[in-house]
Each structure stands twice: as structure tokens, then as C-alpha cells.
VMD Tcl script that draws the C-alpha trace (Angstrom):
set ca {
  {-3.50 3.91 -15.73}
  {-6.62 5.63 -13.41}
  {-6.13 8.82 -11.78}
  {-5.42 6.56 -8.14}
  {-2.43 4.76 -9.80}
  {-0.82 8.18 -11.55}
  {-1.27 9.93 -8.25}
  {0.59 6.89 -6.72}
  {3.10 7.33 -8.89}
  {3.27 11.01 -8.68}
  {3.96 10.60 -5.06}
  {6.51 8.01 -5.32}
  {8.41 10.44 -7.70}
  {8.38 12.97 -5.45}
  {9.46 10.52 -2.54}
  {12.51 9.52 -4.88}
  {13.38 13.07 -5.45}
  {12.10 13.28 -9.09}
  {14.06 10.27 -10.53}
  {11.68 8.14 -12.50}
  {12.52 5.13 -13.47}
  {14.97 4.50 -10.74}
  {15.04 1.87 -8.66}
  {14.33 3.29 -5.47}
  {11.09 4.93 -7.39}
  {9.81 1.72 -8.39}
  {10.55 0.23 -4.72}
  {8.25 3.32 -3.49}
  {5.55 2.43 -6.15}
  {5.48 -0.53 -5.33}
  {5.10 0.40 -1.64}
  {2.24 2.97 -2.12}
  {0.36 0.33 -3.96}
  {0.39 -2.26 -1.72}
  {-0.47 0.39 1.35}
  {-3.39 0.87 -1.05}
  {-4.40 -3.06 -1.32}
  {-4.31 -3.16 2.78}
  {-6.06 0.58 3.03}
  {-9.04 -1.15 0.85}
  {-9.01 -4.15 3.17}
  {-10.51 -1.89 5.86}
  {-14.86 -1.64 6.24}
  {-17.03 -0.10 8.42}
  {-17.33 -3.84 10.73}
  {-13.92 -2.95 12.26}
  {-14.72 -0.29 14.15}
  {-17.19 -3.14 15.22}
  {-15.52 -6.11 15.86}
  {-12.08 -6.79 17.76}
  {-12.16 -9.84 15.42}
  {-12.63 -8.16 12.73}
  {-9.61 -5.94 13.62}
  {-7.49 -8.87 14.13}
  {-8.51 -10.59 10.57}
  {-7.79 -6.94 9.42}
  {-4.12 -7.13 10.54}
  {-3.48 -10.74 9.84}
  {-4.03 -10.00 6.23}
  {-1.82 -6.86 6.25}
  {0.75 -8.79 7.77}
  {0.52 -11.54 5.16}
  {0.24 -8.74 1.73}
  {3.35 -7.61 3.09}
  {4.88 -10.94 3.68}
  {3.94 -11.83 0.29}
  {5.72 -8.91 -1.13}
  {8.79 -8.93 1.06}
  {7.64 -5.09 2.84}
  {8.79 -4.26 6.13}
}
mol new
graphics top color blue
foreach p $ca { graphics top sphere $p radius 0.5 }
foreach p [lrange $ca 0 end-1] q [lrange $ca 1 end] { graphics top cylinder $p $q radius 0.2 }
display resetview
């Protein structure tokens, strides 16, 4: 696991009040990671482009569709 994914994980354990390997841990893992996926979506062209803003959040909108996150 890289440093990104244990500090992930490090803050989902302290979001779950300490209780690895429960589910609500895993459900905030799971959560941080994909914030990650759309956080890495983001470049320098959409503070350019409204277009590119919009392609931005159509994306987000379908990573978390595809995961089932609110």
C-alpha cells in the first residue's frame, strides 16, 4: 500500500472512531478513495474553461454514480 492509500486509511480510522475493520470504516475508505479519483480528475485547464468545469463535474457525478456515493 503507498503512503497516499495508508494515510487514507488512517483517516478513515479516525473518522470511524478507531474501529478497523468495521463496516462503517471500510464505507469511509472507500469514500476517501474515490474523493481521491475525482480530486485527480482536476488540471490546471479548469480554471480555464467553463467547459472544462462542466466535463469536470459530469465525471464526478458519474464516479459517484458508479459507486453508489451520495
Amino acid at each position: 500500500m503507498n503512503e497516499r492509500l495508508r494515510e487514507l486509511a488512517r483517516q478513515a480510522s479516525v473518522q470511524s472512531f478507531g474501529h478497523i475493520r468495521n463496516a462503517y470504516f471500510e464505507e469511509k475508505f472507500a469514500e476517501l478513495i474515490i474523493q481521491e479519483c475525482m480530486d485527480a480528475l482536476w488540471t490546471e485547464s479548469h480554471f480555464m474553461s467553463d467547459l472544462a468545469v462542466e466535463d469536470y463535474q459530469a465525471n464526478c457525478k458519474r464516479i459517484k454514480q458508479h459507486f453508489g456515493v451520495e
